[in-house]
N, C-alpha and C positions, 0 to 999 in steps of 0.2 A: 427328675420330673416327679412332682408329689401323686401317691396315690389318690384315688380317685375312688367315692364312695359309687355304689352299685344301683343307686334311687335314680328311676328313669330313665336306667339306659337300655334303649331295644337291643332284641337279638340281634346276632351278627348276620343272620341270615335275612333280616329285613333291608340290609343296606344297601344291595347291588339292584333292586327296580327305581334306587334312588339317588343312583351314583353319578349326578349330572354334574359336570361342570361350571365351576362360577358363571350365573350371568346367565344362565341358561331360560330358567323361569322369567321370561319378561312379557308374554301374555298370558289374558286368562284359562285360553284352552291350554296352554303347558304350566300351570300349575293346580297340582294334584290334591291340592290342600284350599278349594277356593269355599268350598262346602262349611270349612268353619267360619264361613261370611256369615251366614243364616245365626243370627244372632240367638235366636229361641229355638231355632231346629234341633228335633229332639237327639236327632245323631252328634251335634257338635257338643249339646248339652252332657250330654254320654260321656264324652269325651272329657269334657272339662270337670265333671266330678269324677274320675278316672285319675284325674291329674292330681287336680286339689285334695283328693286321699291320700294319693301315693306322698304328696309332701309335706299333708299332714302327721301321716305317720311317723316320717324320719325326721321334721322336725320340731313335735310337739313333745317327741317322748327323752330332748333330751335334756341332762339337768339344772342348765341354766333357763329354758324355758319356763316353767313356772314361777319364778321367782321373778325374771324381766317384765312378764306378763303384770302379775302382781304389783311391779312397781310399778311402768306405764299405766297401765288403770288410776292407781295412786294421782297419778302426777295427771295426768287427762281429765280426773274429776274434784281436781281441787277445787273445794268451795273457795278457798283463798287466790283465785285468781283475780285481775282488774275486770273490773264489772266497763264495758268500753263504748265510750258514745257511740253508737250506731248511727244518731242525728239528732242535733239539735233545731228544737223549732219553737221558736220565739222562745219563751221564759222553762219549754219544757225540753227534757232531754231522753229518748229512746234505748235501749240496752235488748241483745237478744243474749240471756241468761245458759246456759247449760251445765248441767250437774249430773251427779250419780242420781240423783232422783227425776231428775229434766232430760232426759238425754237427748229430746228434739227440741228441748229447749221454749224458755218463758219469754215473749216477749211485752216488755214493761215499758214503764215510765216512771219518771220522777221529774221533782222540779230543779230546774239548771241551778238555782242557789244550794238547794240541801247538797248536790252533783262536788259543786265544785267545794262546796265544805267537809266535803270526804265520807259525808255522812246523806248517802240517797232516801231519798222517802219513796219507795220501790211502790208500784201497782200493776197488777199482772193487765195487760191488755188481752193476747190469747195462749193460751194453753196448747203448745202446737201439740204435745205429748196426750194430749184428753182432746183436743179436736178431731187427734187422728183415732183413737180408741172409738169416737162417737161417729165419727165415719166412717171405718171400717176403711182405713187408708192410711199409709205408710207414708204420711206427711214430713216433711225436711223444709224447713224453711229458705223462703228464696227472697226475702227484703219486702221494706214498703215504701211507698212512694209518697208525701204526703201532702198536699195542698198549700203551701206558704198564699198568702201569711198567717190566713188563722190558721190552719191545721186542724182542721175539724173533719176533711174528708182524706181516707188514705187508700191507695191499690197495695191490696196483699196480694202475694206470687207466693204458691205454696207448690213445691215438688213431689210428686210421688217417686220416693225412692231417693230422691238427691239429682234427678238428672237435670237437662239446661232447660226441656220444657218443665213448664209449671200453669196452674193454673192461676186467674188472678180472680180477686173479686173486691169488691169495694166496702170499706169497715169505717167506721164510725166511734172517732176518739172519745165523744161527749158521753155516748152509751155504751161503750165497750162489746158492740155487738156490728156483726154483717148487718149491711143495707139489703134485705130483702129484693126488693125492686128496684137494686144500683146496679153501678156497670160490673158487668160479669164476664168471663171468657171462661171456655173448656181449657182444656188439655192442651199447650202451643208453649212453639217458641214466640211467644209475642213481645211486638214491640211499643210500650205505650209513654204516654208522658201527659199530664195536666194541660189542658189548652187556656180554660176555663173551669168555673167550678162547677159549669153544665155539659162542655165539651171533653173529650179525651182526643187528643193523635195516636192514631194506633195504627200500627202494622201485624196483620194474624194471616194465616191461610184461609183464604177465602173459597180454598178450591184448586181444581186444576188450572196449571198457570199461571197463579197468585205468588209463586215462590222463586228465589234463583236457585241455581243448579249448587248453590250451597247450603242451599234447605232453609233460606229465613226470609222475610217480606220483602216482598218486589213494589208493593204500596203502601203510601201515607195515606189514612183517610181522618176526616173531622168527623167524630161521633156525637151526635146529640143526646144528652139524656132523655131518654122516653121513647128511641128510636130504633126499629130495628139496626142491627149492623148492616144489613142490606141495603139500607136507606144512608147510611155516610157517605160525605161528599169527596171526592179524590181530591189532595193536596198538588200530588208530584206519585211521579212512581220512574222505575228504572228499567233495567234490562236484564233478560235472563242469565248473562254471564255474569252480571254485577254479584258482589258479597251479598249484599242487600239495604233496605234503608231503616233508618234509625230515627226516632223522633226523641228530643229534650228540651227542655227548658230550665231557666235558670231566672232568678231576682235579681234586681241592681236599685236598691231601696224600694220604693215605691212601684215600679215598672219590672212589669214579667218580659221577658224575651221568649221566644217559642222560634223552635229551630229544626231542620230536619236534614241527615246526612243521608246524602248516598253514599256508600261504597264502593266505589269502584275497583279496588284491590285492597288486601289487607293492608295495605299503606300508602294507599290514595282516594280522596273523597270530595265528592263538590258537598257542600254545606251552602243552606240559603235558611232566611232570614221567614218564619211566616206571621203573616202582619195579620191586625184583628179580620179585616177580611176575607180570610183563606189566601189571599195572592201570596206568593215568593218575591224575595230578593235576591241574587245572587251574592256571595259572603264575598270580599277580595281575596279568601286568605289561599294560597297555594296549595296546589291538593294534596301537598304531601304535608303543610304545614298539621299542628296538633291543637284543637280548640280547646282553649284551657277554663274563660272566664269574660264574666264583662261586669266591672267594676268603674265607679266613677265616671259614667259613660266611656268609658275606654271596653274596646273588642279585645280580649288578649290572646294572642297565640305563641306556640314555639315551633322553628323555624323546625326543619329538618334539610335544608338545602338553602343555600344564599340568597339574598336577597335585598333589591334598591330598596330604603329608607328614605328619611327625612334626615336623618341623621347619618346618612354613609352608606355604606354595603353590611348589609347585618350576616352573620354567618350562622351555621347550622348548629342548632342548640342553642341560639339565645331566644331573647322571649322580647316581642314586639305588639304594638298595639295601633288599633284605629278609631277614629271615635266616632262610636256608634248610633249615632244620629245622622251624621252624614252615609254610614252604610244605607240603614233605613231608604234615605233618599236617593239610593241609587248611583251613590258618587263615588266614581274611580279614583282613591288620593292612596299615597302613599305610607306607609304605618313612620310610626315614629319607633326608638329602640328604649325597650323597657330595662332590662337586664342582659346583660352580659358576663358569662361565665369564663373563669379561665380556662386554660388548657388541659389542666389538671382535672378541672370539674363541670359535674354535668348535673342542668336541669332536671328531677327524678319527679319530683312535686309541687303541683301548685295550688292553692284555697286561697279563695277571698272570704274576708269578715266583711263586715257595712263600710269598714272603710280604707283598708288594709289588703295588700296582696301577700301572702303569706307561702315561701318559697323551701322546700328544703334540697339542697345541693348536694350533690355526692365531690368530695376531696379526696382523690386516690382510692373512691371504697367508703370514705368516711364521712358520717351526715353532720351537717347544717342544717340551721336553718334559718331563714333570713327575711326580716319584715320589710316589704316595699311600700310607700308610703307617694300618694300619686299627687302632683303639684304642677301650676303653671311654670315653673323652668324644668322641669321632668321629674322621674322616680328617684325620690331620697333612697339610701338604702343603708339598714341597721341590721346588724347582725347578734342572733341574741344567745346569751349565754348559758349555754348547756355543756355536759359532760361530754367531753374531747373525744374519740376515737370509739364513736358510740353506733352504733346505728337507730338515725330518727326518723318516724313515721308520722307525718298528719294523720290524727285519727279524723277529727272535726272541727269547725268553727264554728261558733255563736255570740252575737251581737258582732263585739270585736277580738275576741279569746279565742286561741285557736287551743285544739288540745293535741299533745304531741307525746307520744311512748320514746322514750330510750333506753336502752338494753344495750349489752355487746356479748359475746361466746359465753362467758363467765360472769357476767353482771344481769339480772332478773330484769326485765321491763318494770318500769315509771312509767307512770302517765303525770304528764305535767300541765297545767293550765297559763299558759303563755297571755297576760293583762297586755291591753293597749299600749300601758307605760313599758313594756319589755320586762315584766319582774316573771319568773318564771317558778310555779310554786308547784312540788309535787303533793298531789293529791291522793293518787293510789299506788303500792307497790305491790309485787309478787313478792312472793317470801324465797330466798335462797333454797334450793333443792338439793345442792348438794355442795362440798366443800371445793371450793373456788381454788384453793392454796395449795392443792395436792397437783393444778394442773397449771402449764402455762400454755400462752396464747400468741401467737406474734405473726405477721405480716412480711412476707417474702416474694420473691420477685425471678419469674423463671424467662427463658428466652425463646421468644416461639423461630420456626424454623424461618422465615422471615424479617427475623430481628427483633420484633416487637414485644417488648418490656410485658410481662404478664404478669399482674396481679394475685396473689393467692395467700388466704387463712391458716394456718398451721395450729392443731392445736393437740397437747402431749401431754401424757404426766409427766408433773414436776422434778428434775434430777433425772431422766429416762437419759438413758445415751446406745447410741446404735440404731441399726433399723430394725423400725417396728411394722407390724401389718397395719395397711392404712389404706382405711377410706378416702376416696374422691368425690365429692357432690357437685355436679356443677349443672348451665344450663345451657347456655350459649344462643339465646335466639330472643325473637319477637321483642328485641331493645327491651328486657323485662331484667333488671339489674337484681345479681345475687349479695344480699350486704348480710352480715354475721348477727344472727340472731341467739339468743339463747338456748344454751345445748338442749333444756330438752323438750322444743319444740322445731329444732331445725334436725335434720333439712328437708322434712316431707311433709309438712304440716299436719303430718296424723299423727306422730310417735317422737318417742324422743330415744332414737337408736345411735345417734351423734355420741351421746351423753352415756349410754352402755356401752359404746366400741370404747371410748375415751376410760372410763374407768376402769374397766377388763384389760386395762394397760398397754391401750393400741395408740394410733395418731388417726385424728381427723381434720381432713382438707375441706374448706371451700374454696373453689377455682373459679375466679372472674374472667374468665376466657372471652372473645370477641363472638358476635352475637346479640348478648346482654345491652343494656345500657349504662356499663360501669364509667364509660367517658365519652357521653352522649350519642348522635347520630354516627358520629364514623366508627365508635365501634360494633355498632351492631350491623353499618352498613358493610362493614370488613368481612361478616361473613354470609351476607345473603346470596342467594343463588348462584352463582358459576364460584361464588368467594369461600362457598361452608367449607371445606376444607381446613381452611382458617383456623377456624374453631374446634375442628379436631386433632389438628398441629398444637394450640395452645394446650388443650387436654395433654397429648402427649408430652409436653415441653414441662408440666407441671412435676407430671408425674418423673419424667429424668433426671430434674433435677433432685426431687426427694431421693432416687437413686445416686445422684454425683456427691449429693452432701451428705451420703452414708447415712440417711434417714428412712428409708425404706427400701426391699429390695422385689425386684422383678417375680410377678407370680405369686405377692403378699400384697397386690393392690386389688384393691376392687374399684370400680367406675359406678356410679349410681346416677343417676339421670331420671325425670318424670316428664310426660308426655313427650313437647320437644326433645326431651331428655332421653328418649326413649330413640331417636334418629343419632344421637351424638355418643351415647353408650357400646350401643350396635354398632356402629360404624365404629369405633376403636379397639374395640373387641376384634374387627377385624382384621383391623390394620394391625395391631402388636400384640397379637397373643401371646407373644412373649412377657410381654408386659403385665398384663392383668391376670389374677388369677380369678377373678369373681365380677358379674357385673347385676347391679340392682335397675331395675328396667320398670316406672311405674306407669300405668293407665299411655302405654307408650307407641309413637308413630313406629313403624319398620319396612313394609311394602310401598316404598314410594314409588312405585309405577302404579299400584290403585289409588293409591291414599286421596285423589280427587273423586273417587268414583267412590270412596264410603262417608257416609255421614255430611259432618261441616269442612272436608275434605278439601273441596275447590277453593274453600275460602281463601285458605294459607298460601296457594301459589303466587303470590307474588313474596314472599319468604324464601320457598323453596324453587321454585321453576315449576312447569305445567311438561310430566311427562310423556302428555301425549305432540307433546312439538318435538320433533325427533333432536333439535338442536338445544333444547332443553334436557332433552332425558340421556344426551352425551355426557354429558358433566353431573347428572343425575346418579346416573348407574353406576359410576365412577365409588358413591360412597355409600345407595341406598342399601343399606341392611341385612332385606330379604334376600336379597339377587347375590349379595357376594356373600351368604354363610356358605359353608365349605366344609367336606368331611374331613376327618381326624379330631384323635384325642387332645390334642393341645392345645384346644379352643376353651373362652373361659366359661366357667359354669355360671350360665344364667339365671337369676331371679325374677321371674316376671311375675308383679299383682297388677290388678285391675278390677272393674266391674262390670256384671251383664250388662247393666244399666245406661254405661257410660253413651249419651249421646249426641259426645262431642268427637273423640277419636274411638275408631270404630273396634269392640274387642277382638275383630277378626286380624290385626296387628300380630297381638303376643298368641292368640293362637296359633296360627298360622307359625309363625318360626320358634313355637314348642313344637308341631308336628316334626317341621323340619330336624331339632335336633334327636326328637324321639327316632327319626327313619336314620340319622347319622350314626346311633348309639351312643351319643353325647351328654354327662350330666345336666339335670337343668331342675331347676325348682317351678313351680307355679299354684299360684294363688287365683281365686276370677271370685270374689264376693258378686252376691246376686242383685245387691243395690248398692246405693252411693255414686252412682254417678260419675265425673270425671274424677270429683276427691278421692273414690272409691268409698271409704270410709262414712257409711251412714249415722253411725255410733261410735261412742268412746270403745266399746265391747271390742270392736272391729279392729281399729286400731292400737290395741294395746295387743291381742293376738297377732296383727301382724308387723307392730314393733319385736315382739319376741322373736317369731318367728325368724326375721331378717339376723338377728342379734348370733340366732342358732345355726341357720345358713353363713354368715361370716367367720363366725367360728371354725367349721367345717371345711371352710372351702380356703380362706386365707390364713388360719389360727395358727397360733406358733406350733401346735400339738400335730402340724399335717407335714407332711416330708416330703 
C-alpha cells in the first residue's frame, strides 16, 4: 500500500460521531453536512478557504509547480491561437479574441473575405475587459444573438462572474455602442430569440411561479419594442415540472422560422411552429426526436428512436426531413430519410449553408465530414476530403463555406474553409507546442463486463515499455461524444495537464465509455437511468485492460471526470479502490438523492432517475457517490475544483463529500475559485494555477516517486 501524504487528514478522534454505514445518509435530516448547501454562508465559506489553504500549501510549494504554471499560462495566452468564427453574418464575420492583455476578452469583427484570406481586418465591437472596469463588474462574456439578415441589431448576454445567468442588452453593429432605450433584461437565466426586428420571444422570471422546479422559464412571451415586459403577450407556456421552455429561430433564405420548445424532460420536448400571428403549430417531429435545421423548405431532424418514413422505417440516429410548408399548414405526413449512418458511425453535427446540409459523423471516434446536397430524387451525398483519424469540428457557415477545425492528440487545430465546390483550404493554424515525435498515440479497444467493444485513446512516450501511471478522462452521459483533441487543451478545457502527465513520462487515456454519443443514440441510451452502471463497467473495463497489457498498474491510475464526470468518477472510486489511486472530480454531481433539490437539478432526471420515486432511487443508491463513500484508508485521494459561482451544479456536491472525507481521515485535495461558473475558470490566471496544481496532485498521489 503506498504511503499517504498527511494534507487533509482529520484526527482519528473525529471519525467515530461519523462511523455510519454505507447508504446511511439518504435524507436531509441524517446528513450532517447539509449546511455546506448555503452557497454564500459564512460558516461553509470558512470552510472552504480552510480547504483551498490547506491545498494550496502542499501543492503550490512543490518544484514542478511553478514551472507547469509558467508554461500553462504560456500556452493559455498565446497570441498565436486561431482567431475562430464565432458567426458569420452576411459578408461579416464575429470572433471573441482573448489574450494576456484581453483576459475577458475582445469581441470584433472583420470582413468574411479578409476572414478567409487568412488575413482579418479585426474592429473591436466591445471591450468586455474595460466594460467591466467601467462598470464596476466582473463581466465574462456569454455570446450575441444577431438579427439576420442585415445584422444591424444584436442581444449581448454578459455574465457576472462566468455563471449561466447573464444579463442581456441590445448593441448596435453600425455604432458600436448599447441602444440606450433597446431591449434590456437584469440578471436572469433568460431565454430570448429575434421574432422581429421590433418583437423579441423571451422567456425571464417574471416572478413567483414564472419558473419550473428547474429554475428556468415556464413562459414564451412576444415582446414589443417600447413596451413594458408587463405588457407581452403569452405565446405558450408549460408546467411546473417541465425543464422549461425555449424560444429560437433560424433563416431558410429569405424566410425566418420562429419556433418554441417545451421541455418536457431533458430528452423530450414538444416544439411548435410560431407563425407571424403569435398562434402555434404543432412540429410532427417525435419528442425525443433532435431539431437540427430547415433548409430548402425541408424541416430536418435526427431520430433518437424509430420511426415510419416515406421511405421505410428510419432508425435511431439518422437524419429525416419534412417539408415545411406543409407543417405550417397543419398537415400530418410522414418525413422522408435524409441520411443514414452506418453502424459504426454517428450523427455528432449538423449546419446548413444557403444551400447545403453540412454533416460531420463520428467513425469509430473519428470525424467526417459530409456535404448533403438536397434535390427532387432525395439528398446527394459527397464526402469531403480532410485529414483521416482527426477530430473535426463545425465551427460556422456562411453563404455556402462552412468552416471546420481539425486536430488530433499530437496534431494542432486547422481551421479550414470548406467552398461549395468541396475544395477544402486551410486558413489558420496553431503552432506545434510541443514535439509530437517523442510521443505516440494509438487507438484500443477494451471489453466491458457485458461484452461490449469499448473504445479508448492511449497516448505514451515514444519507446516507453512497462507500466506507467496513467490518467483516465472520460465522460459517459448526456449523448455528449468525447473525440481526441490536442494535448494541450484536453481534457478540461481550462489547462493542458494531458500534455504535462504525457511528458513527465506518464500515459494518458481518453475512454469513450457508453453514455457519450461515440455511436449515436444507443450508446448513450446504454447508460441512462436503471443502465449507468454501464458506464462505469466500461470505465473499469478500460482501466483492466491497461492493466492485462502490462501498461499500467493498479493504484497508478487516476480517474478524472467534470460535472457529469464528477457522478462517474465517484462512483468508481467506489467500486475499485483497488484500482485507482487518485481521482480528478471537476465542478462535479455526487449527492444524488438531492441533486434535484439544488440548482438546474431536476432538469437532468430523465438522465439519471428522479430520487424521490422510491423505485428510482433503488438503482440510484445502488452507484450515487455520496451515499456509498465509506471509511478506510484505501480509498482514492480525491481532487475536487469547482466554483462558488457555479449555477448549474450546485457547489454543495464536492463540498459536501470533502467534509465526508475530512470526518473519515481520508486524503483529499480541494480547490472552490470564487467565480467562473460551471467552467470554473474565469481567467487564463485560474486556469494555468490549476493546471499546475493537478500536474502536483498526480504526482503525489500516483507518481513513480510514491510506494
Amino acid at each position: 500500500m503506498k504511503i499517504r501524504p498527511a494534507l487533509l487528514v482529520a484526527p482519528l478522534a473525529l471519525l467515530a460521531p461519523f462511523a455510519a454505514p454505507a447508504l446511511a445518509q439518504e435524507t436531509a435530516a441524517e446528513d450532517p453536512y447539509i449546511w455546506l448547501e448555503e452557497i454564500q454562508g459564512e460558516k461553509a465559506l470558512a470552510k472552504v478557504d480552510e480547504w483551498n489553504a490547506a491545498t494550496e500549501a502542499a501543492l503550490t510549494t512543490t518544484p514542478e509547480f511553478p514551472i507547469a504554471k509558467a508554461w500553462a499560462k504560456q500556452l493559455l495566452e498565446d497570441d498565436r491561437q486561431i482567431a475562430m468564427p464565432g458567426a458569420v453574418m452576411g459578408e461579416m464575420v464575429t470572433n471573441l479574441w482573448r489574450d494576456a492583455d484581453n483576459p475577458r476578452g475582445l469581441w470584433r469583427a472583420a470582413s468574411l473575405e479578409s476572414y478567409v484570406a487568412g488575413d482579418p481586418d479585426w474592429r473591436t465591437l466591445i471591450d468586455v475587459d474595460a466594460l467591466g472596469q467601467e462598470e464596476g463588474q466582473s463581466w465574462v462574456w456569454g455570446g450575441a444573438n444577431c438579427l439576420a439578415p442585415e445584422y444591424k441589431r444584436c442581444l449581448v448576454s454578459l455574465s457576472p462572474g462566468g455563471t449561466d445567468a447573464s444579463v442581456v442588452r441590445e448593441f448596435d453593429l453600425e455604432t458600436g455602442r448599447f441602444i440606450e432605450d433597446g431591449f434590456a433584461l437584469p440578471e436572469g437565466k433568460h431565454r430570448t430569440a429575434w421574432f422581429d426586428e421590433d418583437t423579441l420571444m423571451i422567456g425571464t422570471d417574471e416572478g413567483e411561479g414564472s419558473l419550473t422546479t428547474s429554475g428556468y422559464p415556464l413562459r414564451i412571451r412576444l415582446w414589443e419594442r417600447g413596451t413594458g415586459l408587463s405588457e407581452a403577450t403569452l405565446v405558450t407556456e408549460g408546467e411546473a415540472e417541465d425543464v422549461g421552455m425555449y424560444a429560437f429561430s433560424t433563416t431558410d433564405g429569405d424566410t425566418r422560422w420562429n419556433f418554441v420548445s417545451r421541455g418536457l424532460t431533458f430528452w423530450t420536448s414538444s416544439v411548435s411552429m410560431v407563425k407571424p400571428d403569435g398562434s402555434t403549430v404543432a412540429l410532427p417531429l417525435p419528442q425525443d426526436a433532435d431539431f437540427q435545421a430547415v433548409l430548402d423548405g425541408h424541416l430536418v431532424a435526427r431520430l433518437n428512436s424509430p420511426m415510419q418514413t416515406r421511405d421505410g422505417m428510419a432508425q435511431a440516429g439518422w437524419l429525416v426531413a419534412w417539408p415545411i410548408a406543409d407543417v405550417a399548414n397543419g398537415e400530418n405526413i410522414a418525413p422522408s430519410v435524409v441520411f443514414r449512418p452506418s453502424q459504426s458511425q454517428a450523427v455528432e453535427q449538423v449546419a446548413a449553408s444557403d444551400n447545403f446540409l453540412w454533416v460531420k459523423v463520428l467513425d469509430d471516434v473519428s470525424g467526417k465530414l459530409i456535404k448533403l446536397t438536397p434535390g427532387t430524387s432525395g439528398w446527394a451525398s459527397q464526402d469531403i476530403d480532410l485529414p483521416a483519424n482527426s477530430t473535426i469540428q463545425i465551427a460556422e457557415t456562411g453563404g455556402d463555406t462552412v468552416f471546420v477545425t481539425v486536430e488530433s492528440m499530437l496534431t494542432p487545430p486547422t481551421l479550414y474553409a470548406v467552398s461549395p465546390d468541396d475544395e477544402a483550404v486551410a486558413i489558420a493554424s496553431e503552432p506545434a507546442q510541443f514535439d509530437a515525435s517523442t510521443m505516440t498515440v494509438e487507438q484500443k479497444f477494451a471489453t466491458s463486463k457485458d461484452g461490449t467493444r469499448v473504445p479508448y485513446y492511449l497516448v505514451r512516450p515514444k519507446g516507453a515499455e512497462g507500466p506507467l501511471p496513467t490518467l483516465i478522462h472520460a465522460y459517459g452521459g448526456f449523448a455528449n461524444a468525447q473525440t481526441p483533441k490536442y494535448l494541450t487543451a484536453e481534457p478540461y478545457r481550462s489547462g493542458p495537464l494531458a500534455l504535462f502527465w504525457v511528458t513527465s513520462g506518464n500515459g494518458y487515456v481518453l475512454a469513450n465509455i457508453r453514455g457519450g454519443g461515440e455511436y449515436g443514440p444507443r450508446w448513450h441510451q446504454d447508460a441512462l437511468r436503471e443502465k449507468r452502471q454501464n458506464s462505469f463497467d466500461d470505465f473499469h473495463a478500460v482501466a483492466d485492460d491497461l492493466v492485462a497489457s502490462d501498461l499500467a498498474t493498479p493504484g497508478h491510475i487516476a480517474a478524472s471526470g467534470r460535472s457529469n464526470g464528477g457522478v462517474l468518477v465517484g462512483a468508481v472510486a467506489n467500486q475499485r479502490p483497488d484500482l485507482y489511486g487518485a481521482i480528478i472530480s471537476g465542478s462535479p454531481l455526487i449527492d444524488m438523492k438531492r441533486y434535484n433539490k439544488l440548482l438546474a437539478g431536476a432538469s437532468w432526471m430523465g438522465e439519471y432517475g428522479n430520487p424521490d420515486v422510491p423505485e428510482d432511487w433503488a438503482f440510484m443508491r445502488e452507484w450515487s457517490p455520496y451515499q456509498n463513500m465509506r471509511e478506510g484508508d484505501d480509498v482514492p485521494a480525491a481532487f475536487y475544483y469547482l466554483s462558488t459561482l457555479d449555477d448549474r451544479v450546485h457547489p454543495g456536491h464536492a463540498r459536501k463529500a470533502a467534509a465526508k472525507h475530512e470526518a473519515y481521515g481520508q486524503t483529499f485535495y480541494y480547490r472552490e475559485a470564487r467565480e467562473g461558473g460551471h467552467s470554473v475558470g474565469s481567467d487564463k490566471e485560474e486556469d494555468a494555477i490549476r493546471a499546475a496544481m493537478l500536474l502536483s496532485y498526480l504526482n503525489r498521489e500516483i507518481g513513480d516517486e510514491q510506494e
